[in-house]
C-alpha positions, 0 to 999 in steps of 0.5 A, a space after each residue: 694655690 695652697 693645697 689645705 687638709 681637709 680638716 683645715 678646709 672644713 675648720 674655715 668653711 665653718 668660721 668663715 664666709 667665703 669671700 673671707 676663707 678667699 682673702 686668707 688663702 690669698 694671705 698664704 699666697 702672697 709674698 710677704 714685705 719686711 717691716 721693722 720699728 726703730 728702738 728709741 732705746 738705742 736711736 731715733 726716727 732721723 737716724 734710721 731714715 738717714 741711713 736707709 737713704 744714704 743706703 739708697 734702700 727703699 722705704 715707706 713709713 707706716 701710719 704712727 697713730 694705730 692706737 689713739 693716745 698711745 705713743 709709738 715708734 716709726 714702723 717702717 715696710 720694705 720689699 725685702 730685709 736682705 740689703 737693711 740686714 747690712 746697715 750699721 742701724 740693725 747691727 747695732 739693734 737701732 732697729 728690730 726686724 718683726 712682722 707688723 701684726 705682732 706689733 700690734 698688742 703691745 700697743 693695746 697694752 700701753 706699758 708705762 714707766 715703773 708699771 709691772 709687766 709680764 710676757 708669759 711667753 717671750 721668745 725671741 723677745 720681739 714684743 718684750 723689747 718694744 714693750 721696754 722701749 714704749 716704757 722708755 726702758 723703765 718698766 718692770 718686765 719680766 719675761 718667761 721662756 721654758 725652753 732654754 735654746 729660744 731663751 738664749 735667743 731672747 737674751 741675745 736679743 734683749 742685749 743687742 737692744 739694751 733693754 732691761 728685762 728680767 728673764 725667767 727660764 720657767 713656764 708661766 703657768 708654774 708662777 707662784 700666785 703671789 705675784 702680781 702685775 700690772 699688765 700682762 701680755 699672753 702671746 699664747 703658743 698656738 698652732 700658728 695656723 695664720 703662718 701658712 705659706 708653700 713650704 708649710 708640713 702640715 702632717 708634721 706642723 699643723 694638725 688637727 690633733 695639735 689644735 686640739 691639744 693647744 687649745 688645752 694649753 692655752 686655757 691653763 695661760 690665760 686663767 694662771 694670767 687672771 691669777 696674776 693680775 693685779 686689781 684693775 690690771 689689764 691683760 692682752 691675749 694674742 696668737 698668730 692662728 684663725 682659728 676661733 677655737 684658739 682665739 674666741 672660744 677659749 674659756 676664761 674667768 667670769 670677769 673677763 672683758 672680750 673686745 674686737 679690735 679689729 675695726 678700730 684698727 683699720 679706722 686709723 691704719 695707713 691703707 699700706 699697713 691695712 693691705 699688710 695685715 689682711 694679705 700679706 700678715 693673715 699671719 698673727 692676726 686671728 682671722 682675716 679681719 679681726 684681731 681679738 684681744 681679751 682685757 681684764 678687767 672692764 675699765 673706762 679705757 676698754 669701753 672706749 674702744 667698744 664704743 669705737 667698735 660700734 660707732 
């Protein structure tokens, strides 16, 4: 078992039931599969099974309808990413190797073609990407990474996937205000605390003093988010930390609409997928069974899924 701080121990005890701190630590533990979508962009479903077969690699799909009325591209899970790392398929960027829970929001969010789209903080493009093949490459996303090594990442990324993105080397909180968006995705530096594993330097990498600066950083995102949004825009916050301070204490403007995902996504994911984002994906999620995602402003559509929450 994974010796946590002390500081770490009692931020859980004081968030968390046991049987939930239990089911986190055991997320740290267990080793975690590889999952991967195809990006329609460059291919399809049928020439991504055909290669996977002719390969002989193993594979189970992953339920498509996550989110009602969104469509989506095959998710797929392996033991390992070793032998698809080989194919023509990833090579080629026919596919994207990224964690299934930082899949999540950009379903929520929905990207359509012609809407304007800003990833706040993109590197390496995982999201960016999946929100250009969503949009079936026609949305107006723009992309902001500060630093200029995970930026270049990016490129290579948005390149090998032939997605069209325009990409800022800026932080987003020193956007001018003029701008506006239709949607924005806020996956918000964090301490990453839902990434724990064995070979995690807590003195180095996640401390307590990290926390408390991060969470500073994070309010300044999210209310220069606010600014940028467009009426009846909507906005999604999301991090890879359990920590509550990072996710549902984090202080925003009075129009902000706080929903709970969580339940519904465990209503509509194949049980594969679910044991993933509880075990294997702690990770990105924040808390063991609940994603929070933070929508601006209160539309019909976000009430739906409170009332699917509560039914």
């Amino acid at each position: 078992m994974i010796n946590l701080p002390e500081w770490l121990e009692n931020e859980l005890k004081n968030q968390y039931s046991k049987e939930i701190i239990n089911k986190i630590k055991q997320g740290f533990e267990d080793k975690r599969k590889t999952t991967f979508r195809v990006n329609t962009i460059k291919s399809n479903e049928q020439e991504v099974i055909k290669e996977l077969e002719e390969k002989q690699i193993n594979y189970k799909i992953i339920n498509k309808n996550i989110v009602e009325n969104v469509q989506t591209p095959t998710f797929y899970i392996l033991e390992n990413d070793i032998e698809v790392r080989k194919t023509k398929i990833y090579n080629e960027g026919k596919i994207y190797i990224q964690n299934l829970s930082s899949m999540i929001p950009p379903l929520f969010l929905n990207p359509k073609e012609q809407e304007d789209i800003l990833d706040m903080a993109a590197a390496p493009g995982g999201k960016t990407t999946q929100m250009a093949a969503m949009s079936n490459n026609k949305a107006n996303i723009t992309a902001c990474e500060r630093n200029t090594i995970r930026l270049d990442k990016m490129l290579y990324n948005i390149n090998k996937q032939g997605a069209n993105i325009y990409c800022i080397n800026k932080n987003s909180i020193e956007l001018d205000d003029f701008l506006k968006f239709d949607k924005i995705l806020l996956d918000a530096p964090c301490t990453g605390s839902g990434t724990i594993n064995d070979k995690t330097n807590f003195e180095k990498h996640l401390t307590k003093s990290l926390l408390e600066k991060i969470t500073k950083t994070q309010e300044k995102l999210l209310n220069k988010a606010i600014k940028l949004l467009k009426k009846d825009g909507e906005l999604i916050y999301s991090t890879c930390s359990i920590f509550k301070k990072e996710n549902d204490e984090i202080k925003a403007g009075d129009k902000l609409f706080r929903i709970y995902i969580g339940d519904y996504i465990r209503k509509n994911i194949s049980k594969d997928a679910l044991n993933m984002l509880i075990h294997d994906s702690v990770r990105s999620l924040t808390g063991a069974y609940t994603i929070d995602m933070l929508v601006l402003p209160e539309k019909e559509k976000n009430m739906k899924y409170r009332k699917e929450r509560n039914k």
